[in-house]
C-alpha positions as CSV (number, residue, x, y, z in Angstrom):
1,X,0.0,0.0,0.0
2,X,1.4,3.5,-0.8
3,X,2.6,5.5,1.8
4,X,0.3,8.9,2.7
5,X,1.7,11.8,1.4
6,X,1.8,15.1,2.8
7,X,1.9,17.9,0.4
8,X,1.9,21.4,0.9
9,X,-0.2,23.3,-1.6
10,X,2.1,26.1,-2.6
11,X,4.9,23.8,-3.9
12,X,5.7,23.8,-7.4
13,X,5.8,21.5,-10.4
14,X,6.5,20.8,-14.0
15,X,3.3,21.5,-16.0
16,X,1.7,24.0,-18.0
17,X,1.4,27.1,-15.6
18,X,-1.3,29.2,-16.9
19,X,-2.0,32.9,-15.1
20,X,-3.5,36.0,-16.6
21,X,-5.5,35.8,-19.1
22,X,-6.9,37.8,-22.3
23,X,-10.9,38.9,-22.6
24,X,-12.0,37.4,-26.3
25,X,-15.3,38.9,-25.7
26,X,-17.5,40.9,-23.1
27,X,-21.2,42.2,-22.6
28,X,-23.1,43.5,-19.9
29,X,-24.9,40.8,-18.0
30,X,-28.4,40.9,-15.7
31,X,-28.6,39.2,-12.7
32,X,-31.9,38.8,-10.6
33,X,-31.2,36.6,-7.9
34,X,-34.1,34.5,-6.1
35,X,-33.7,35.7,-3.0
36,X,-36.8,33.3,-1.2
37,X,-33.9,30.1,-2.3
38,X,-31.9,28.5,-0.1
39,X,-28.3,29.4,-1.4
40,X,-26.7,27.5,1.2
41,X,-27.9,24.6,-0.4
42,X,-28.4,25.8,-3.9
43,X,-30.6,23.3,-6.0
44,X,-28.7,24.5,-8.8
45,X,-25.1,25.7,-8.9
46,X,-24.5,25.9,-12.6
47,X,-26.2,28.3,-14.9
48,X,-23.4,28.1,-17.9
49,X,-23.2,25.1,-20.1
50,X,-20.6,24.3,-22.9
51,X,-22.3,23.1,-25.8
52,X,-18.7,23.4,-27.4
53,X,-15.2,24.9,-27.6
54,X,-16.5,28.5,-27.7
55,X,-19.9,28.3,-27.7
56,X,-22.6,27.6,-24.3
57,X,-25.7,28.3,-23.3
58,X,-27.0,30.2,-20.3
59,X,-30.0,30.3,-17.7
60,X,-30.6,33.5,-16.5
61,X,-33.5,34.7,-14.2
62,X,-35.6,37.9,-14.9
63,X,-37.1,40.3,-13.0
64,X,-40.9,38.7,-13.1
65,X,-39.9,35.8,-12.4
66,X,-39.5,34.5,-15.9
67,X,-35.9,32.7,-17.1
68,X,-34.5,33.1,-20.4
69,X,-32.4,30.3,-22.0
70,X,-29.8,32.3,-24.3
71,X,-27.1,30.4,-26.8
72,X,-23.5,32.3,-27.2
73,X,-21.3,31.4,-29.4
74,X,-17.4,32.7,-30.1
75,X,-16.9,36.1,-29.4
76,X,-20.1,36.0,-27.2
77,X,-22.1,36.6,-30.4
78,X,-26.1,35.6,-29.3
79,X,-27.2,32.8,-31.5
80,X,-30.7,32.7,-30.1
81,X,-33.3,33.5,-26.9
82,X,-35.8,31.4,-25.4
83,X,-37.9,33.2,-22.6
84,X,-39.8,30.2,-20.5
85,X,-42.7,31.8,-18.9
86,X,-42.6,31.1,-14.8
87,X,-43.8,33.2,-12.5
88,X,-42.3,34.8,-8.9
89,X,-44.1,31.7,-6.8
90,X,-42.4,28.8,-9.3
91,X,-39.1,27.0,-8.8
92,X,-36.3,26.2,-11.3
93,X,-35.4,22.5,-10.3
94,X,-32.8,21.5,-13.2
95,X,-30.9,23.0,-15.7
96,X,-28.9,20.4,-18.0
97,X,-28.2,19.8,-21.6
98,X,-28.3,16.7,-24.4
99,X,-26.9,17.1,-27.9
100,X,-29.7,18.5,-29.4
101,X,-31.7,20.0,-26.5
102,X,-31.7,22.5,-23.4
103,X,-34.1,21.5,-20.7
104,X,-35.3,22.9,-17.6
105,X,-37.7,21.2,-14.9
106,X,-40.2,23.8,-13.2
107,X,-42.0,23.3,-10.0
108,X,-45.3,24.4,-9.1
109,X,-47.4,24.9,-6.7
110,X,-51.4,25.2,-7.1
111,X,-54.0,25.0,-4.7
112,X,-53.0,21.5,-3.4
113,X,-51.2,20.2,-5.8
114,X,-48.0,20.4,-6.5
115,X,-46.5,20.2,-9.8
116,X,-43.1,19.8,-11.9
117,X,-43.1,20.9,-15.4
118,X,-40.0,19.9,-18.3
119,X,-39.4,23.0,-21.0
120,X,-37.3,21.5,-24.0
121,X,-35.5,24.4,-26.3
122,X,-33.8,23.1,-29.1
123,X,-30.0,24.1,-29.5
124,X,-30.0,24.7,-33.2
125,X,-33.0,27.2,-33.2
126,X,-33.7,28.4,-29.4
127,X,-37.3,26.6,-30.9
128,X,-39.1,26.1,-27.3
129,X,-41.5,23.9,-27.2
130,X,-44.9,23.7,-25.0
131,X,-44.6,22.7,-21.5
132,X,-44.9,19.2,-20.7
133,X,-46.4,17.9,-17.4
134,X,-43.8,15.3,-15.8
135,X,-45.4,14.9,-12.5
136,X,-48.3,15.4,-10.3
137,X,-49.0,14.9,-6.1
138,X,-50.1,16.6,-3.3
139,X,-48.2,19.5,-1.4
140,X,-48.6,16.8,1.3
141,X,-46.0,14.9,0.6
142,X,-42.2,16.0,0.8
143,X,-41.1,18.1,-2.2
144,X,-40.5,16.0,-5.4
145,X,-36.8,15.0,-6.9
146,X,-35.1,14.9,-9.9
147,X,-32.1,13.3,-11.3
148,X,-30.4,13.2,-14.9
149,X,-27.8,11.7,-16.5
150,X,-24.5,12.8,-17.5
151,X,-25.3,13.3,-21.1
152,X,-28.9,14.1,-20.6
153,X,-30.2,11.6,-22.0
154,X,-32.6,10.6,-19.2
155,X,-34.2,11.9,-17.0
156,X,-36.0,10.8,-13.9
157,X,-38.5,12.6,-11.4
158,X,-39.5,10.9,-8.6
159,X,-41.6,11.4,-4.7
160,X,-40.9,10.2,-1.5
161,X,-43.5,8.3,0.4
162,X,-43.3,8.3,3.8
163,X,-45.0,7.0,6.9
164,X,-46.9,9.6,9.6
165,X,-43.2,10.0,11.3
166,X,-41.9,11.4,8.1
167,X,-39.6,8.4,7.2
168,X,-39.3,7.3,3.7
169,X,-40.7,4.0,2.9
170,X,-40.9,4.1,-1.1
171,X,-40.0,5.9,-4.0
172,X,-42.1,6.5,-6.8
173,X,-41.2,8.1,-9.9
174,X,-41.0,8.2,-13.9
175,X,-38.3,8.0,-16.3
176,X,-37.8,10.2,-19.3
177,X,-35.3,10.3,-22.5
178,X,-33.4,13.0,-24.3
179,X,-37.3,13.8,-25.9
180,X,-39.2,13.6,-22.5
181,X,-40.6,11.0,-23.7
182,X,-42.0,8.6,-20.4
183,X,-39.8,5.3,-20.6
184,X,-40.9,3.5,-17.4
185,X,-42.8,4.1,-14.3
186,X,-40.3,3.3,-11.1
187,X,-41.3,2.2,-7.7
188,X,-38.7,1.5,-5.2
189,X,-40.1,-0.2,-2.0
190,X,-38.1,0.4,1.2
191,X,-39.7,-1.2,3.7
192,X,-36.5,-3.3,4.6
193,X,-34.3,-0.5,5.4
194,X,-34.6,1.0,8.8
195,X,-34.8,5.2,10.3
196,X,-34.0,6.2,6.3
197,X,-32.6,10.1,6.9
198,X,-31.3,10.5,3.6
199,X,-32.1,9.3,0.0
200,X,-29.2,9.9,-2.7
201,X,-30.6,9.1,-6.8
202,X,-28.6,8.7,-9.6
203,X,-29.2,7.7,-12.9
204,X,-27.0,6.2,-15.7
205,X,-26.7,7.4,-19.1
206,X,-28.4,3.8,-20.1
207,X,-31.4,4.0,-18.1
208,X,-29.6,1.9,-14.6
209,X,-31.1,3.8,-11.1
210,X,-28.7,4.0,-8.1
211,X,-30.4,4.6,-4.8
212,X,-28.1,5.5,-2.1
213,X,-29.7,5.4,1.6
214,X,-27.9,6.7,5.0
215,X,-29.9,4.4,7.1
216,X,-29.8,2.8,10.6
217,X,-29.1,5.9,12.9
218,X,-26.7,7.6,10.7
219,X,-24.4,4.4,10.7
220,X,-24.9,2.0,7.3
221,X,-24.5,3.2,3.8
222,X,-26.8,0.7,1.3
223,X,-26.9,1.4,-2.6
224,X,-29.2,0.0,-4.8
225,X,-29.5,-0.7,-8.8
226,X,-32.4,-0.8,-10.6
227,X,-32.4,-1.5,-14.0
228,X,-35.2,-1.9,-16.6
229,X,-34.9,-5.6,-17.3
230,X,-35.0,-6.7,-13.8
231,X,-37.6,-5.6,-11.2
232,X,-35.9,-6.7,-8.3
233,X,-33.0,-4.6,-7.9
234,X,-28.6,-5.2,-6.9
235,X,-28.1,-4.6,-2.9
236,X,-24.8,-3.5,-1.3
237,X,-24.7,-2.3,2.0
238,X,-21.9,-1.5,4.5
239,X,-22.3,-0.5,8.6
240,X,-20.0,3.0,8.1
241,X,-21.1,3.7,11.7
242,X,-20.7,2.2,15.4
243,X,-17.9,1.4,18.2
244,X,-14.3,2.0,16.6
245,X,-11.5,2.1,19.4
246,X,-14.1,2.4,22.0
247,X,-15.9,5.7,20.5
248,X,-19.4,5.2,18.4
249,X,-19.0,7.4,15.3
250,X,-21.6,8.0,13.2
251,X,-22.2,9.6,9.5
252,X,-22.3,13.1,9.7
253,X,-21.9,13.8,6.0
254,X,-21.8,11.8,3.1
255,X,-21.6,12.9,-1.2
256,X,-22.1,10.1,-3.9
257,X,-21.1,10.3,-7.7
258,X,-21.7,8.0,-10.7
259,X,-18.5,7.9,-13.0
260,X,-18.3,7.9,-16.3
261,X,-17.2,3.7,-15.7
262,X,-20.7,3.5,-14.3
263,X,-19.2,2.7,-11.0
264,X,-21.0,4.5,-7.7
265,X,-18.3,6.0,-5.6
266,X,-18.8,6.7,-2.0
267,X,-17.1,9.1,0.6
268,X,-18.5,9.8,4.3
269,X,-17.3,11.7,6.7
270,X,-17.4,10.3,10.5
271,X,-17.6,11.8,13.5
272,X,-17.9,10.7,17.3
273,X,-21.6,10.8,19.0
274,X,-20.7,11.7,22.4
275,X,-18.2,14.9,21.5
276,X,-18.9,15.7,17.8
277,X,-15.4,15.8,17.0
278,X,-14.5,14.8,13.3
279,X,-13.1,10.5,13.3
280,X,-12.4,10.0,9.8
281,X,-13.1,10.4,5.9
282,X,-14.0,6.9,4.5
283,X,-14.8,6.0,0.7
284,X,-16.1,2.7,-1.8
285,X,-16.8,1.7,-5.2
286,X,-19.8,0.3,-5.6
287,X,-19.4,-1.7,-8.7
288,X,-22.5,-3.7,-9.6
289,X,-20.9,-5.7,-12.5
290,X,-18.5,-7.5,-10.9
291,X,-21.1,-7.1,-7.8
292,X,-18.5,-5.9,-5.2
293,X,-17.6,-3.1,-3.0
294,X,-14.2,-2.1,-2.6
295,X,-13.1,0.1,0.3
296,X,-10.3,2.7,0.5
297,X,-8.1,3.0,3.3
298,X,-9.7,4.9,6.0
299,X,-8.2,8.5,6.9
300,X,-7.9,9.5,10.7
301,X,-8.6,13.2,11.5
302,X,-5.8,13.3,13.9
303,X,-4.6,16.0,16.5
304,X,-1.4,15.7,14.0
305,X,-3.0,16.2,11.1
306,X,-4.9,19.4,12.6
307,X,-1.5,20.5,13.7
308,X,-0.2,20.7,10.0
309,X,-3.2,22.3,8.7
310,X,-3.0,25.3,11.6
311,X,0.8,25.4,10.6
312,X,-0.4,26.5,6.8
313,X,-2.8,28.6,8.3
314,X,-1.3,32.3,8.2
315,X,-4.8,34.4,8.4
316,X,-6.3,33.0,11.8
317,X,-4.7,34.4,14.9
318,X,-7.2,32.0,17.1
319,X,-6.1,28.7,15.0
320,X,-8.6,26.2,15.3
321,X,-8.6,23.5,17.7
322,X,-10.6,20.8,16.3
323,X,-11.7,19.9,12.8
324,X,-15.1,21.7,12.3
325,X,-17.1,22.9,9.5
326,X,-15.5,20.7,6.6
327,X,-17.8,19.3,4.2
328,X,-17.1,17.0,1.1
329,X,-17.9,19.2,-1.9
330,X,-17.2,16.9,-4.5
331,X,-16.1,13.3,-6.3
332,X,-13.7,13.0,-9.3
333,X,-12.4,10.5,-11.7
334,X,-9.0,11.1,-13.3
335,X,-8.0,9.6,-16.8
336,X,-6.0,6.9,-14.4
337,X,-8.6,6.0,-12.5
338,X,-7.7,8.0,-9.6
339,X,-11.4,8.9,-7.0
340,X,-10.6,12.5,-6.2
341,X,-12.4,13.8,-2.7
342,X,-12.4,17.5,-2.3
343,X,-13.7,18.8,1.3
344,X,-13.9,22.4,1.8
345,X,-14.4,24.3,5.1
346,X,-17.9,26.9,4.8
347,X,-19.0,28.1,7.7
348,X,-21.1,31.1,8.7
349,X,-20.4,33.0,12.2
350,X,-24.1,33.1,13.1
351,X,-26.9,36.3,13.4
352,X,-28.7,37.3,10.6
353,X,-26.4,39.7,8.9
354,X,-23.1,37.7,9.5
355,X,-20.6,37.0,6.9
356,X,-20.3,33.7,5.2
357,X,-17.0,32.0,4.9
358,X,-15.3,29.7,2.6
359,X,-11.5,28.7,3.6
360,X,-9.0,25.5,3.3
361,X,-9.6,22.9,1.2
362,X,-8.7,19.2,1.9
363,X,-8.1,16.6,-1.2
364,X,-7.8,13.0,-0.7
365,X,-7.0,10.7,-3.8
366,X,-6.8,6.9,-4.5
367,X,-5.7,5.1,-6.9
368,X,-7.5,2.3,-9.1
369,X,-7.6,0.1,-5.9
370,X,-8.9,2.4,-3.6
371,X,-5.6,2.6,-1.6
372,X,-4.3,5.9,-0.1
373,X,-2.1,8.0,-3.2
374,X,-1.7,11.3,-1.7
375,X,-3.5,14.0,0.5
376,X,-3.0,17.8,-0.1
377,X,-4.2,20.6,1.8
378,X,-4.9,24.0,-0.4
379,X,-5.2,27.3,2.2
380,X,-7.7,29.8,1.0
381,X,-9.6,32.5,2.9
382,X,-12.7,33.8,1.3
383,X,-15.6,35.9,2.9
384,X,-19.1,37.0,1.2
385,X,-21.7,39.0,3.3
386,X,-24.7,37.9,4.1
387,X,-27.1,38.5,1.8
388,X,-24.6,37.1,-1.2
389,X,-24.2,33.9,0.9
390,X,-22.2,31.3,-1.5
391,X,-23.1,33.0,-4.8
392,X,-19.6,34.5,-5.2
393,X,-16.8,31.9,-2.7
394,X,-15.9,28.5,-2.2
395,X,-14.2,27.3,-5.8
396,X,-14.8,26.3,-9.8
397,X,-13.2,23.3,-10.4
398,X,-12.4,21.3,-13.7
399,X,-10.5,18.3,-14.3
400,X,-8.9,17.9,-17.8
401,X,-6.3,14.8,-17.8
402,X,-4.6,14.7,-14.6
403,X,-4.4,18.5,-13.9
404,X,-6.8,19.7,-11.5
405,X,-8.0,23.7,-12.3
406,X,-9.6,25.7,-9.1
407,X,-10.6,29.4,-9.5
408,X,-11.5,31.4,-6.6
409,X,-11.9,34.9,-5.9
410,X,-9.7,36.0,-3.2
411,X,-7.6,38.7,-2.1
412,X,-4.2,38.1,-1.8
413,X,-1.1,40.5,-1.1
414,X,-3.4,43.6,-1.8
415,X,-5.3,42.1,-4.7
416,X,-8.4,41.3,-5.0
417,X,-8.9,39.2,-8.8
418,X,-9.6,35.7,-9.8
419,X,-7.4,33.2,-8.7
420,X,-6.3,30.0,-10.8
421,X,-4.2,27.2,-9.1
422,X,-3.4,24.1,-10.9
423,X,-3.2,20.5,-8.8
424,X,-1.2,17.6,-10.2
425,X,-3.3,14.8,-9.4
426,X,-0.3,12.1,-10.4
427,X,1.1,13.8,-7.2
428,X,-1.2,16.3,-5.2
429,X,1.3,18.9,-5.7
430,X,-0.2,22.3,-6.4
431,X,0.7,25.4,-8.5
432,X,0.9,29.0,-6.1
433,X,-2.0,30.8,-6.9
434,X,-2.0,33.1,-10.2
435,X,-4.1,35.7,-10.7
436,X,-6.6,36.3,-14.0
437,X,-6.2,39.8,-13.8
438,X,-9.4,40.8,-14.1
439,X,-9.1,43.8,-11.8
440,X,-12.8,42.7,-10.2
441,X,-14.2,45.4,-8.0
442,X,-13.6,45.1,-4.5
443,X,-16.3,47.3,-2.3
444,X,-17.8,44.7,-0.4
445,X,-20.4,44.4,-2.8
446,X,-21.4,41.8,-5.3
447,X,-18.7,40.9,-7.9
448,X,-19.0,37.5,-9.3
449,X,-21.3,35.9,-9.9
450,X,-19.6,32.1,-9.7
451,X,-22.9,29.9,-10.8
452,X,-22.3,31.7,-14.0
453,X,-18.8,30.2,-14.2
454,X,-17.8,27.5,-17.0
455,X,-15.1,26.2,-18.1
456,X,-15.4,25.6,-21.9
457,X,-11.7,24.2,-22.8
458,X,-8.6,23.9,-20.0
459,X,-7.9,27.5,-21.4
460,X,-11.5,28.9,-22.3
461,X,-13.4,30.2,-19.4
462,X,-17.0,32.3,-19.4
463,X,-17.3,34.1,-16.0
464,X,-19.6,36.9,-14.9
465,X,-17.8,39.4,-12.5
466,X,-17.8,43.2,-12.0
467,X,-14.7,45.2,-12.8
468,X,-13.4,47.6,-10.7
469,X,-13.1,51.2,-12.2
470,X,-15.8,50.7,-14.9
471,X,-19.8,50.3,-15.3
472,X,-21.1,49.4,-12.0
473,X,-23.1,46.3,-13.5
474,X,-22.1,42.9,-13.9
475,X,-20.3,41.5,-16.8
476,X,-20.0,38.1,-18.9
477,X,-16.5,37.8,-19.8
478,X,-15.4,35.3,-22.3
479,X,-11.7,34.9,-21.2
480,X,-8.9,32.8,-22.3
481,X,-6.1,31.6,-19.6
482,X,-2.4,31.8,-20.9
C-alpha cells in the first residue's frame, strides 16, 4: 500500500502554468437573484453550459420571475433566446443539456397540488416547445426530486413516500429520455431499510437507477440498482457507523457520484456521538458488475494532522482546535482511475447579517484500488456577506487529464482578482495561486457571480464578475487563460 503523502499546496511543479488571461469577448450581464432560495444549499449551482469549444448556453432569471435560456457562441455573439414563462411563486429545479436539446424542470405549486413541469429548447434554433407535465402529487408529501444523466439523455423525477413519522418508505417516480418522452414508471419499495434520513438518486446514461440510503441511525450506507430488465433490484450495503477504538461514530456527511465507468463511488465523513469531534473520511466503489464493494483506506482526523493544517494557516490568529465545518464538496475521476475527494471548510459566524465564509480545502486521492495515493491541503480565505451567501466563494473546479483547475476569488497581497491554481493529481502537488487579472471590483459588494462560471476548454473560461473602475453592473467575460 502506498505510503500517505503530505503535500503542501504552494509547492511547485512541471506543468503547464497558466496565469492571466486575455478577454475574447465581453457584454453587460443581468442578474436577478431568487432571493426566497436556499443558497446555502443551492438546487442549482451551474447556470453556464458548454455546448462546445466557444460556444454555451445560459439560464438567467428575470425580473418577473420569468428565465431566459440564451445560446452564445465565439466572441459572445447571441445565436438565439428562449424566454420560459414562470412566475415569482415557481421553482427552477434543473438545468442540463443533451446534444440536441436545453431542458429545464419547473415546480409548481397550485391549490393542493404540487406540480413539476419539463421545457425543452432546441440548440439549433432556441425553438421552445410547449410545456410538458412530468409529475403530479399533493403539497402533502415531501417536495418531489429529480435526477439526470451525465449526457442528458434521461431523465428521472420521482416522490418520496413516507409514513406519519416522516420516514421514507418508497420511491415513486418516472423516467424520461433525451425527448421527454415517459420510458418507465419506477417504484422502489423500502420497507427493509430502517430510520432512512437520507435518500441519494442517480441515474445512468443507459437507463440503470442508483439509490443511495444513510440508514440505521446515521451508521450503514446501502446502494441499490435498478435497471429496466429486472424488477428486483442489486443490494450492497456497509455499517460505516458504530464502536471503533471504544468511540461510536456515526455519518455526519456523506456525497455520492456516478462515473463515467458506471461505478458508484462513495465518501463519508465520521464523527464521534458523544463529543462531535471529526473520526475520519472513509470511501467505496460500488461496482455492480462484478457485484463488489471495494473500500479505500480509511483517513484519521488526527490531532497531528490538525496541527499541520494550523501550521499552513497564516490568516487566523485563534487557530482552530478541532476539525469543524468541513464538508465533502465533490467526487472526481482522473483519466488513471484515480477517486478524487475534495472537502472544503464553509461556515457562517451566526446572526442574521453575519458574513459567510469559505477557507482550506482538503483533497484525498486513490488510486485504481482504492488505496491511499496522496493528501493535499490547499489554504484559502474567502468571505461573502450575508445576503450574497455562496453565490460569489468557495471554488470552480475542472478536471482535464490529470491536472486539477480551481478558481477562486480571493484577495491576496493587496489584490483582490480571480485566482487560478493548478493540482497535479499524479502527485497532489499544487501550483501557487495566479491571478486572471481581471481587476474585479472590491467594495464589499457583489462581484461574481460564480454559478455563472464555466469552463469551456482547460484554457477557455466564461465568467460573470464586475470590474473595478468601470460600469457598476455585472459583466459576462469570455476569457482565455495563458
Amino acid at each position: 500500500m502506498k505510503n500517505l503523502y503530505f503535500l503542501i499546496a504552494f509547492c511547485l511543479f512541471a506543468i503547464t502554468s497558466f496565469g492571466q488571461s486575455r478577454t475574447k469577448g465581453t457584454m453587460p450581464f443581468e442578474y436577478h437573484p431568487n432571493v426566497s432560495e436556499d443558497r446555502y444549499n443551492q438546487r442549482i449551482t451551474t447556470k453556464t453550459i458548454p455546448t462546445g469549444a466557444e460556444e454555451f448556453v445560459i439560464l438567467s432569471r428575470k425580473p418577473n420571475g420569468n428565465y431566459a435560456v440564451e445560446k452564445y457562441m465565439a466572441g459572445l455573439k447571441k445565436k438565439w433566446g428562449a424566454t420560459i414563462p414562470l412566475t415569482t411563486e415557481q421553482t427552477v429545479y434543473g438545468f442540463y443539456t443533451n446534444p440536441t436539446a436545453a431542458i429545464v424542470v419547473a415546480h409548481t405549486k397550485t391549490g393542493a397540488t404540487q406540480q413539476l413541469h419539463g421545457y425543452i429548447i432546441d440548440l439549433a434554433s432556441g425553438t421552445l416547445k410547449d410545456k410538458q407535465l412530468l409529475m403530479e402529487s399533493p403539497v402533502s408529501n415531501r417536495e418531489p426530486g429529480i435526477a439526470f444523466s451525465q449526457d442528458g439523455s434521461k431523465l428521472l423525477v420521482f416522490n418520496y413516500q413516507a409514513d406519519s413519522n416522516y420516514k421514507i418508505r418508497s420511491v415513486k417516480g418516472v423516467l424520461y429520455d433525451a425527448k421527454l418522452e415517459k420510458v418507465t414508471d419506477t417504484n422502489y419499495n423500502l420497507n427493509d431499510v430502517r430510520d432512512i434520513l437520507s435518500v441519494d438518486i442517480h441515474v445512468s446514461n443507459s437507463g440503470e437507477q442508483y439509490l443511495s440510503l444513510i440508514s440505521d441511525n446515521m451508521n450503514r450506507l446501502t446502494v441499490r440498482q435498478y435497471n429496466m430488465k429486472d424488477p428486483k433490484a442489486k443490494v450492497m450495503s456497509v455499517l460505516v457507523g458504530g464502536m471503533y477504538g471504544g468511540k461510536k461514530v456515526y455519518i455526519m456527511d456523506s456525497r455520492f457520484k456516478l462515473m463515467a465507468d458506471n461505478q458508484l463511488y462513495g465518501a463519508v465523513i465520521t464523527a464521534e456521538e458523544a463529543s462531535g469531534l471529526y473520526y475520519s473520511l472513509k470511501a467505496v466503489r460500488f461496482n455492480f458488475e462484478a457485484d463488489d464493494m471495494v473500500f479505500a483506506e480509511e483517513f484519521k482526523f488526527t490531532p497531528d494532522y490538525l496541527a499541520k493544517i494550523n501550521a499552513l494557516n497564516k490568516t487566523d490568529q485563534n487557530k482552530p482546535k478541532r476539525f469543524e465545518d468541513i464538508y465533502i464538496s465533490d467526487l472526481l475521476q482522473t483519466t488513471d482511475n484515480k477517486l478524487l475527494i475534495l472537502t472544503e471548510k464553509k461556515y457562517t459566524t451566526g446572526g442574521k447579517n453575519a458574513p459567510y465564509f469559505a477557507k482550506e480545502m482538503l483533497l484525498f486521492a486513490y488510486d485504481e484500488y482504492m488505496n491511499s495515493a496522496w493528501t493535499s491541503v490547499l489554504m484559502k480565505h474567502q468571505q461573502a456577506p450575508a445576503e450574497d451567501v455562496f453565490s460569489g466563494i468557495s471554488y470552480s473546479a475542472y478536471l482535464n487529464g490529470n491536472t486539477l483547475s480551481l478558481l477562486t476569488l480571493e484577495e491576496l497581497e493587496g489584490k483582490y482578482d480571480l485566482y487560478l491554481r493548478q493540482i497535479d493529481t499524479k502527485t497532489g502537488q499544487t501550483t501557487e495561486p495566479k491571478g486572471v487579472r481581471l481587476n474585479v471590483a472590491n467594495d464589499k459588494e457583489l462581484a461574481y457571480v460564480k454559478d455563472f462560471t464555466s469552463w469551456l476548454t482547460e484554457r477557455d473560461v466564461t465568467v460573470v464578475v464586475r470590474p473595478k473602475k468601470r460600469e457598476a453592473g455585472l459583466r459576462l467575460h469570455h476569457i482565455q487563460l495563458k
